[in-house]
N, C-alpha and C positions, 0 to 999 in steps of 0.2 A: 504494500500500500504506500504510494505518495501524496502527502498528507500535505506538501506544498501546493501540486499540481491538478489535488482532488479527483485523482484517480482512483479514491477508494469506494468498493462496489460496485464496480462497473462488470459483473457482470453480463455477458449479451442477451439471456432475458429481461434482467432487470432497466439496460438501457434500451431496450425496444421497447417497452413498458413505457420510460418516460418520455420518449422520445414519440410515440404516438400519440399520448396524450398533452403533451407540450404544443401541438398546434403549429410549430415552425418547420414549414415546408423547406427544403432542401439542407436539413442538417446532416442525412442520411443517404448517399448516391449509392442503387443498388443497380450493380449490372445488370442488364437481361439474360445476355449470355451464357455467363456462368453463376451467377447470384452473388458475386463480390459485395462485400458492401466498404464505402470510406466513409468513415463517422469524422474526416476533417474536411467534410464539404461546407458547411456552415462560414458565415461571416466569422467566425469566432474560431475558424482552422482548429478545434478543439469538441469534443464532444465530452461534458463533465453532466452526470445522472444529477437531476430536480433543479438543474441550472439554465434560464435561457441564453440565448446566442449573447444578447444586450447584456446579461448580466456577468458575464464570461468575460465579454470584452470587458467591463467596467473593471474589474476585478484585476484584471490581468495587468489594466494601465494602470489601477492604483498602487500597486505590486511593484509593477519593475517600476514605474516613476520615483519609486520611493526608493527603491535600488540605485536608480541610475542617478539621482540628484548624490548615495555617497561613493559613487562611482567617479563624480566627476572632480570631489574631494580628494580620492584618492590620485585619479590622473594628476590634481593639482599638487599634491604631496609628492609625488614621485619625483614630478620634474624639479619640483622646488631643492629633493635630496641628488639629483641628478641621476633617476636611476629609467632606467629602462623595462618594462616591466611585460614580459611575452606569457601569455594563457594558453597552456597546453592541455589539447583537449581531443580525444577518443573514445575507443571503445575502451576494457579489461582486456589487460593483454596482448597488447599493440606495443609494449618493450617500450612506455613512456620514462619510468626511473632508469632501467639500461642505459639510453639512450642521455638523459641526463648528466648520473655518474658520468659515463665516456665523454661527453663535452665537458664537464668540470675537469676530466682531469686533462683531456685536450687544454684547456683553455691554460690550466697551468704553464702550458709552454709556448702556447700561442701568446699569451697577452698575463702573465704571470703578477703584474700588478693590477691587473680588474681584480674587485670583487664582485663574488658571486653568491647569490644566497639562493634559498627557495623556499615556497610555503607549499606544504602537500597536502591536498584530498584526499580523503577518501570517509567511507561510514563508520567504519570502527579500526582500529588498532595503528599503532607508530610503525608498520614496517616498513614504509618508505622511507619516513624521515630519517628510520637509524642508518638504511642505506647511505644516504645523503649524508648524513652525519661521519659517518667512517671515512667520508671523503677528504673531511675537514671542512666544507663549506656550512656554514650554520643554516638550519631547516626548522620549520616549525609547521608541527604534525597541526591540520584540520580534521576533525572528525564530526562530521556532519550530521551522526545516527540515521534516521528514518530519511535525510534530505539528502537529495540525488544530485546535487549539484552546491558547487561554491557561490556565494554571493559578494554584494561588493562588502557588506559591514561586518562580512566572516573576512574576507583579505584586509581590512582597516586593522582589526584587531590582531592579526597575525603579524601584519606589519608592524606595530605598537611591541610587539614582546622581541622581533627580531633584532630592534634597536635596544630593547632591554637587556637584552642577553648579548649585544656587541660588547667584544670584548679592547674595542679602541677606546672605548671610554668617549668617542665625542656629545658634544652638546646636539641633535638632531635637529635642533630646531632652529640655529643660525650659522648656518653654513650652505653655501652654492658653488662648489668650486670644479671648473672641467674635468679637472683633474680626479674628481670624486667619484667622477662616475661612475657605477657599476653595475649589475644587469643582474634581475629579478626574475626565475622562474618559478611559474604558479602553474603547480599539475594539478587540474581539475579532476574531481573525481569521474571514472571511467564508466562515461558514459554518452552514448551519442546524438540525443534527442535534446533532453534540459538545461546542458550549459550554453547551446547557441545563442539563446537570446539574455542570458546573462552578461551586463558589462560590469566588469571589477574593474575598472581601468587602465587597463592593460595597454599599452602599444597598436597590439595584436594579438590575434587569436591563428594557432599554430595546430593544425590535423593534422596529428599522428594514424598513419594506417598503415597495420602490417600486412601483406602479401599472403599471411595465413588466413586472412580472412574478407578473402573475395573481392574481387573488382568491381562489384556494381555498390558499394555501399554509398559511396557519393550521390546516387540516384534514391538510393533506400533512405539514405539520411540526409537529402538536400541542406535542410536548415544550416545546418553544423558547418559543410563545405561554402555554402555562399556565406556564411559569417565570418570566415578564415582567410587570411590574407594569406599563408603558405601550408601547403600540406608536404608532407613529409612521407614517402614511402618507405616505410622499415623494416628490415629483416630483407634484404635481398639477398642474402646469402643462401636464403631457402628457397628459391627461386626453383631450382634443378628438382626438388624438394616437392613440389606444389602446384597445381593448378592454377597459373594467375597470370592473366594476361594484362599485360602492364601498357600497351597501348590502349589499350578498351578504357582502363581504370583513367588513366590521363583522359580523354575523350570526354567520355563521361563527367571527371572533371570539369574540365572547362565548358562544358554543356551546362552545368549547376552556377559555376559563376568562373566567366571565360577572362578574368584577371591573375585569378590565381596560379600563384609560384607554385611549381612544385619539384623535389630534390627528393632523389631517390639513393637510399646509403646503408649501411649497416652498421650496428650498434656497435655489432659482435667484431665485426672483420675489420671495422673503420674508414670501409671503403664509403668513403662517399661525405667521409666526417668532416675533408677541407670545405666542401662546398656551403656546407654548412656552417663554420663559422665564419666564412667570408660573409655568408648571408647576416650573420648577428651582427660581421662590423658593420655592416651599410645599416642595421637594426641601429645599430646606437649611434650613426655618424659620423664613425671614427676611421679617418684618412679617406677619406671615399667624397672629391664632391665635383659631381658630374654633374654636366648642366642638363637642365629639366628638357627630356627628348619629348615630340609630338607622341599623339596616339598612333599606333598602326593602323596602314589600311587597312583597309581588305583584306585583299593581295599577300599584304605582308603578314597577316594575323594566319590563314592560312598555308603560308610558307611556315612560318614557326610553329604551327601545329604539326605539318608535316615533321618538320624535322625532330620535335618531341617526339611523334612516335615514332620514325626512323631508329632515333636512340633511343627510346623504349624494346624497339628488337634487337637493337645490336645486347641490348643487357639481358635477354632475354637467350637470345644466340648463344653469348660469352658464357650464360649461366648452363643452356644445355652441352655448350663444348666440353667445359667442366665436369661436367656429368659425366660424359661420355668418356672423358681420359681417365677418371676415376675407378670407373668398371673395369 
């Protein structure tokens, strides 16, 4: 039961029941066909039992408006302490802490005077955060319980202890300096539906998707992908491994929203780990300032799709060569 998103009861008797007698035509789209039904036809892209559309919606804006006004505190906090702040956000399972640890200790040698910290999600217990913690990078566990998702005044107060427990001793509250900068990971809890329309004030919002778990999810879980300004394919090392067709998944992609980045690498092998933090420098500004290029044509939107999935088989190639010398 989610007790934020008042999905509790929803039975499909129980909501056929209210949703017949609730009198709001098109909440409910049933195929002919095959007898499909979407309970997100509705003005309210949501279907919650003894609740109308109007009342859904109302709900929903008093909710996140009340999030996203300490959402926008937070964005102002961060930049004020000069930090960078990326929302990492998937399914269970998608190698988001893996991937983590391996960038912290990347970063060590890449940029060994950034700091780096993290707040982790999830509903019950510190296994992440001790992760993170064996790094040396300071982490502060969120446990959400029954809530599926981080919000902004859960990242405020994580944020609030992670200076408590700096062990530089500064004053947080009056200082701005370049040089301070340092870069915030917030691994949302793993899930793919609820954090997309969450802002914690983050920079951006980062999809993690492993290779183990299907190329069509960008289409299965639109929301999530078009809220993401980079998604991240993970675990290509199991590529040779697995069913996954990594042009389809890129496509599909940029079919949900045709801006997004995406960087395909492995936690485990590292392969793919430069690309990645080169992505965080241009993330924080740091030595990277190119001038503001036009949008792409046409033309050129479709040449670079091509060529994404060109290099989606050549990884895909590499990966069954691999296979194949291995045997």
């Amino acid at each position: 039961m989610c007790v934020v998103c008042g999905c509790s009861d929803n039975s499909p008797a129980h909501a056929r029941h209210i949703q017949t007698h609730a009198g709001e035509a098109g909440v409910v789209q049933v195929n002919p066909g095959n007898g499909d039904l979407h309970f997100g036809a509705g003005a309210a892209r949501v279907s919650v039992p003894g609740m109308s559309q109007a009342r859904a919606i109302k709900l929903e804006t008093d909710i996140l408006g009340a999030n996203n006004r300490v959402a926008q505190q937070n964005r102002g906090h961060f930049e004020a302490h000069g930090v960078t702040a990326l929302n990492l956000v998937s399914s269970p399972g998608s190698g988001k802490t893996t991937l983590l640890c391996a960038t912290i200790e990347a970063l060590k040698t890449h940029a060994p005077s950034l700091r780096v910290a993290v707040i982790e999600g999830d509903q019950q217990t510190s296994f992440d955060a001790d992760r993170i913690r064996a790094t040396g990078a300071p982490a502060i566990q969120v446990n959400t319980g029954k809530g599926c998702h981080l919000d902004a005044p859960m990242v405020s107060e994580a944020f609030a202890q992670l200076h408590s427990h700096d062990d530089h001793g500064h004053d947080h509250h009056d200082h701005h300096h370049d040089d301070a900068h340092s870069l915030l990971f917030i691994e949302n809890v793993g899930n793919l539906v609820c954090p997309a329309v969450w802002d914690l004030g983050e920079a951006a919002k980062v999809a993690i998707l492993s290779v183990t778990e299907g190329e069509d999810k960008p289409l299965k879980y639109p929301d999530m992908f078009a809220a993401s300004q980079l998604m991240i394919l993970n675990k290509t090392d199991l590529l040779p491994q697995v069913k996954f067709d990594v042009a389809r998944c890129i496509e599909l992609a940029r079919r949900v929203n045709p801006t997004i980045e995406i960087l395909q690498l492995s936690a485990t092998t590292g392969e793919g780990m430069d690309a990645w933090l080169h992505w965080l420098d241009h993330a924080m500004g740091h030595g990277h300032h190119h001038h503001e290029e036009p949008a792409p044509s046409a033309a050129e939107a479709v040449l670079r799709d091509r060529v994404e999935q060109l290099e989606a088989e050549l990884v895909q190639a590499r990966a069954a060569l691999s296979a194949g010398t291995a045997l």
